[in-house]
C-alpha positions in Angstrom: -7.6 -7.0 -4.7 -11.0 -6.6 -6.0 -9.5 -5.6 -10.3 -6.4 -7.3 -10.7 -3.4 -5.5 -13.0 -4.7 -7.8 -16.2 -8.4 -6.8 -15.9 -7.6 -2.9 -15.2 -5.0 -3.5 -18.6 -8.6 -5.1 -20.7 -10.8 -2.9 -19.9 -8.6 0.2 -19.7 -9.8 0.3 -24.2 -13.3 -0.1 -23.3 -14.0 2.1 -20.2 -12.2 4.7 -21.6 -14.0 5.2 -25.2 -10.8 5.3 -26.4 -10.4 3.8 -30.2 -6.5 3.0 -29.3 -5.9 -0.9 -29.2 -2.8 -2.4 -27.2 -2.0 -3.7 -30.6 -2.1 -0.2 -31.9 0.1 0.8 -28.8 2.8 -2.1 -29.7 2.3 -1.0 -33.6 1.9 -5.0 -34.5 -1.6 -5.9 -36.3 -3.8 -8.4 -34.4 -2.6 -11.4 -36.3 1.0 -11.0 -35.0 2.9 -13.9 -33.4 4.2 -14.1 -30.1 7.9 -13.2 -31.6 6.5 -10.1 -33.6 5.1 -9.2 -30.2 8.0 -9.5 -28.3 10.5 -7.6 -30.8 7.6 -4.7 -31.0 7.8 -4.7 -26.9 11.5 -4.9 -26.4 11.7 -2.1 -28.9 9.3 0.1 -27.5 10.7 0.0 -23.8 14.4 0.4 -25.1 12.9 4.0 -26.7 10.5 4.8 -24.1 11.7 4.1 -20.8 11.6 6.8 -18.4 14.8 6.1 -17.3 15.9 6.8 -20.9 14.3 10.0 -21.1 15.4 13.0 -23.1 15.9 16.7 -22.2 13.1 17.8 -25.0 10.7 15.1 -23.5 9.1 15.2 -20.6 9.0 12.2 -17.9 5.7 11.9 -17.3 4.4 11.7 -20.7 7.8 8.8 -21.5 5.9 7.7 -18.0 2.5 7.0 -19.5 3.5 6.0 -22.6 5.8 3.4 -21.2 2.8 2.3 -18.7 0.4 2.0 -22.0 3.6 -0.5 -23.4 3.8 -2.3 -20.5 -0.5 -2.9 -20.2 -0.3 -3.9 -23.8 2.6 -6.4 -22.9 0.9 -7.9 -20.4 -2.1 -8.7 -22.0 -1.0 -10.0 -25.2 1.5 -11.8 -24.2 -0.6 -14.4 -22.9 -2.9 -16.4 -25.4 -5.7 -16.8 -23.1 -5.9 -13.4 -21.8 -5.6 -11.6 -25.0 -8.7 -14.1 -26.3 -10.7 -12.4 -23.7 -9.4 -9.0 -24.9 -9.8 -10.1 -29.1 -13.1 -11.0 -28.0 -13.8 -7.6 -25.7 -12.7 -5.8 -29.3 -14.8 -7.5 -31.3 -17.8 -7.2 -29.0 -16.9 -3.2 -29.2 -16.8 -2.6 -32.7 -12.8 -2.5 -32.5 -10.3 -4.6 -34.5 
């Protein structure tokens, strides 16, 4: 593949114009751990996984909002990958 999952989840901020942060999306500040992360993630999915979806909400937005959990997850969870993205912020203006 020419964009792998990772790169598509870094840039996804940046192309976008959006001023949303993965760690806005996992509601941790930049300086959280890799615990803080990890409880913020596991609590997220529990609440918004489609499969846990309720009759006042529809699927597709639990959908993209569990998608936009599960980018976030997989960027921060790795140190060197969410350097690259830190960096990408700070290049940007963001965080």
């Amino acid at each position: 593949l020419a964009t792998s999952f990772h790169n598509i989840g870094e840039q996804l901020l940046l192309e976008s114009g959006m001023s949303r942060t993965h760690y806005d999306t996992l509601n941790v500040p930049p300086s959280a751990c890799l615990p803080e992360l990890r409880r913020a993630y596991h609590s997220l999915v529990l609440q918004y996984h489609p499969d846990k979806s309720k009759a006042s909400e529809s699927q597709g937005h639990r959908s993209g909002i569990f998608q936009e959990i599960q980018a976030a997850w997989e960027v921060l969870k790795d140190e060197a990958r969410r350097s690259v993205y830190d960096r990408q912020l700070a290049g940007s203006g963001g965080e």
